[in-house]
MARBAMAR-422133 format. One record per residue: residue in three letters; y, x, z of N, C-alpha, C in turn. Coordinates in steps of 0.2 Angstrom, whole numbers. Atoms other than C-alpha are relative to their C-alpha. Example, Ala and Ser with C-alpha at 12.3 -4.5 7.8 and 13.67 -1.06 7.14 Angstrom:
 res   n.Y   n.X   n.Z  ca.Y  ca.X  ca.Z   c.Y   c.X   c.Z
 ALA    -6     4     0   -22    62    39     6     4     0
 SER    -6    -4    -1    -5    68    36     5    -4     3
//
This chain:
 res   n.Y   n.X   n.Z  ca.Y  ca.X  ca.Z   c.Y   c.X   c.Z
 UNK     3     1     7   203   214   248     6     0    -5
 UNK    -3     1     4   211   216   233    -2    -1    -8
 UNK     4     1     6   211   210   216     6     3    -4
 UNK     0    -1     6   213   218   201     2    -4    -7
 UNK    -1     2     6   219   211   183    -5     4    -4
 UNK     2    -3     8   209   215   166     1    -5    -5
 UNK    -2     3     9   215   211   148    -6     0    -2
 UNK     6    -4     5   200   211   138     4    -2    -6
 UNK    -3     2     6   203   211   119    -4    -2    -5
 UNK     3     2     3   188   207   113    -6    -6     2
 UNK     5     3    -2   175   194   112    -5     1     5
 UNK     3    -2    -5   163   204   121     2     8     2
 UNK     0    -8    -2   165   223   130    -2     1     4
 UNK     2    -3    -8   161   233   144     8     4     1
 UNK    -6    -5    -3   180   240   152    -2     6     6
 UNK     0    -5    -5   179   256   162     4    -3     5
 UNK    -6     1    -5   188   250   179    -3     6     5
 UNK     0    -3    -3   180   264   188     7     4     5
 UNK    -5    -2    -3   197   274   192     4    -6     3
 UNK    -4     5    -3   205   258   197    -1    -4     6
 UNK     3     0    -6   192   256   209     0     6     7
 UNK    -1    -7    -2   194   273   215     8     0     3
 UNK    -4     2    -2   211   269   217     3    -2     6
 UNK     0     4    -4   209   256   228    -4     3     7
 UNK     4    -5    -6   195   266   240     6     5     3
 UNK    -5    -7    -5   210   279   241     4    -3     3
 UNK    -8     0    -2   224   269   246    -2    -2     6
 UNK     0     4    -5   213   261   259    -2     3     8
 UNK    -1    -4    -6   212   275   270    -8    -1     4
 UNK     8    -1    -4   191   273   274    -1     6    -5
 UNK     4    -6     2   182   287   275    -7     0    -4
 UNK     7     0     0   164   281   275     0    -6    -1
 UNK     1     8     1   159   263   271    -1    -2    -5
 UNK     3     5     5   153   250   257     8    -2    -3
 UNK    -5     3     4   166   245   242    -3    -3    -5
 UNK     3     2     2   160   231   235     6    -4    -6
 UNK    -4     2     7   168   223   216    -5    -4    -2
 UNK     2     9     4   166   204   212     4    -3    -4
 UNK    -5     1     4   170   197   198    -1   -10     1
 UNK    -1     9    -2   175   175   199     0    -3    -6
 UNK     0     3     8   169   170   182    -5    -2    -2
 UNK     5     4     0   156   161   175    -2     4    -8
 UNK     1    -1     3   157   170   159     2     9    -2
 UNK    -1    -8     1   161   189   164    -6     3     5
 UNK     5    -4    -6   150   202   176     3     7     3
 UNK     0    -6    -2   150   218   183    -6     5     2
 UNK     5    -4     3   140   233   180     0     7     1
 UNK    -2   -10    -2   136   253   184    -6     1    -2
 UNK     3    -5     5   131   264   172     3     3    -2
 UNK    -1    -5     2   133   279   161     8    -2    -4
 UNK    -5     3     3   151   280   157     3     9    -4
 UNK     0    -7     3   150   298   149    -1    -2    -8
 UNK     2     1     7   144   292   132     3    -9    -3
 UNK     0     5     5   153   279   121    -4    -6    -1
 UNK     6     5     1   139   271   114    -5    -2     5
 UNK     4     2    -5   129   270   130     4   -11     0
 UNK    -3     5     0   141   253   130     0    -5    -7
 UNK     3     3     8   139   246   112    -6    -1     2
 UNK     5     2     1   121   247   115    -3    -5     7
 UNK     2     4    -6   120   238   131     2    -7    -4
 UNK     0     7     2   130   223   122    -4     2    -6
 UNK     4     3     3   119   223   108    -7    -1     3
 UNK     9     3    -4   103   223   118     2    -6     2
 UNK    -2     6    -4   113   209   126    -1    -7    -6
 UNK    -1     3     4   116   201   110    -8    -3    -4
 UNK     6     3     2    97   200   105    -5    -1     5
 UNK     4     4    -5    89   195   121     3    -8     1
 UNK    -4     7     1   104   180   119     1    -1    -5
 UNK    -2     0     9   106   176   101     7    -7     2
 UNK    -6     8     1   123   162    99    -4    -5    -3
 UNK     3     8     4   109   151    88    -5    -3     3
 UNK     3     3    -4   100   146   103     2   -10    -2
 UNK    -5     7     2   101   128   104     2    -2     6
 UNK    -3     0    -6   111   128   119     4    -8    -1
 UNK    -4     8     0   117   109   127     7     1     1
 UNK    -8    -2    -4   134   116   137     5     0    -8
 UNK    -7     2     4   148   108   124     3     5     0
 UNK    -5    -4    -1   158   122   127     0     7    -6
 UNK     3    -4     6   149   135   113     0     5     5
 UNK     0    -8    -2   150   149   126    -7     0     6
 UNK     5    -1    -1   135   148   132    -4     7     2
 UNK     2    -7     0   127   163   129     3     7     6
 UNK    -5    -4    -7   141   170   140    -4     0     5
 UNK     2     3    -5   135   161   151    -7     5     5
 UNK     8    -3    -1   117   167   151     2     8     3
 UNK    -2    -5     2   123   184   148     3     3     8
 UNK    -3    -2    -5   134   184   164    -6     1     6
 UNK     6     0    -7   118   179   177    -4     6    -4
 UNK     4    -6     1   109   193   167     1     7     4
 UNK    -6    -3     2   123   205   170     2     1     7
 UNK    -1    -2    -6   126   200   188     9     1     3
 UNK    -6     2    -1   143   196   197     4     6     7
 UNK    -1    -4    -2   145   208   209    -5     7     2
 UNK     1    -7    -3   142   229   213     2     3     7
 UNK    -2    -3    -6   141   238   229     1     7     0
 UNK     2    -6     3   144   255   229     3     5     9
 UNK     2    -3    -7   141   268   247     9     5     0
 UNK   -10    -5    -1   163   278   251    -6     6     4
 UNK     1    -7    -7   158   297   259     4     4    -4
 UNK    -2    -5     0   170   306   263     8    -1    -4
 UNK    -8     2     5   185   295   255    -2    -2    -8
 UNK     2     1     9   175   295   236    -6    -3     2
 UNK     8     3     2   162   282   229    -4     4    -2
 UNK     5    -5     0   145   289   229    -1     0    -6
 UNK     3     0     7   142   287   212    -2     6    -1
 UNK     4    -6     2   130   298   201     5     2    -5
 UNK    -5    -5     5   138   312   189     3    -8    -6
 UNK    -2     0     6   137   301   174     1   -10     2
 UNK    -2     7    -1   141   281   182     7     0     2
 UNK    -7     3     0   154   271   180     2    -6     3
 UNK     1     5     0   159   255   184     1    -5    -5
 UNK    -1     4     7   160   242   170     3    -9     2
 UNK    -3     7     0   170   224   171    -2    -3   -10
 UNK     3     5     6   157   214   156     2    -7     0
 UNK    -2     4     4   167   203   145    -4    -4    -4
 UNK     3     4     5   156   190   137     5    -5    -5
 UNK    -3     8     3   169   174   132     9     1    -2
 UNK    -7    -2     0   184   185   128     4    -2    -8
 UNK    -4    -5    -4   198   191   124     4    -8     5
 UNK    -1     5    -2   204   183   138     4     5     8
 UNK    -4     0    -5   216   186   156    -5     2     6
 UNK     6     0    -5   203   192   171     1     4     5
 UNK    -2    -3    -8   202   197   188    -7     3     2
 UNK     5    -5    -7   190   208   200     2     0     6
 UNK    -3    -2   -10   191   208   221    -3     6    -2
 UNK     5    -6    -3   187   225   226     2    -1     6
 UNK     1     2    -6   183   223   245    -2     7     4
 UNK     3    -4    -3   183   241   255    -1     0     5
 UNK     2    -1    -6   173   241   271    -1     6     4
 UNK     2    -6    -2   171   253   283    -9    -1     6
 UNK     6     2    -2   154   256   291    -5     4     0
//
């Protein structure tokens, strides 16, 4: 297993870490097998989708931002709430199928590391198995 750093610089984003994960699949010498990416946060997630278009990402955090609004009346002291929420929507770990040394992804997926309570210091395990 290895984990990974990300900077975020914003409050909220979506980072491309797809080649970093790519990376990690190549170094690990499996052919075939499951390479699974967990994030250990209570206030971030991880995500696959369209990483061809820009705004495909803008518009995920804004749907994000109007399914959770900040003016809930949320109890948790902490104000980051909505993170919170935001993260269990969002989901903490992706799996994704290795053939032939490359992740199966579609043409236009990517993998995304979802910054909700940023900017802030962050980590990701990528775990390649064979299988």
């Amino acid at each position: 297993m290895k984990a990974i750093e990300i900077r975020t610089q914003s409050r909220e984003e979506l980072v491309d870490i797809t080649g970093r994960v790519k990376e990690e699949v190549s170094s690990s010498g499996i052919r075939n097998g499951v390479c699974t990416v967990f994030v250990p946060h209570t206030t971030a997630g991880v995500t696959i989708n369209e990483n061809a278009d820009p705004s495909v990402k803008e518009d995920i955090l804004m749907t994000l931002r109007k399914i959770v609004p900040d003016n809930l009346p949320f109890r948790h002291s902490e104000g980051n709430s909505p993170a919170h929420v935001k993260a269990c929507l969002v989901g903490s770990s992706v799996q994704v199928f290795i053939e032939e040394g490359g992740l199966k992804l579609g043409t236009w997926q990517g993998i995304f590391f979802c910054e909700f309570d940023g900017p802030r210091s962050r980590r990701a395990f990528i775990k390649v198995s064979s299988g």
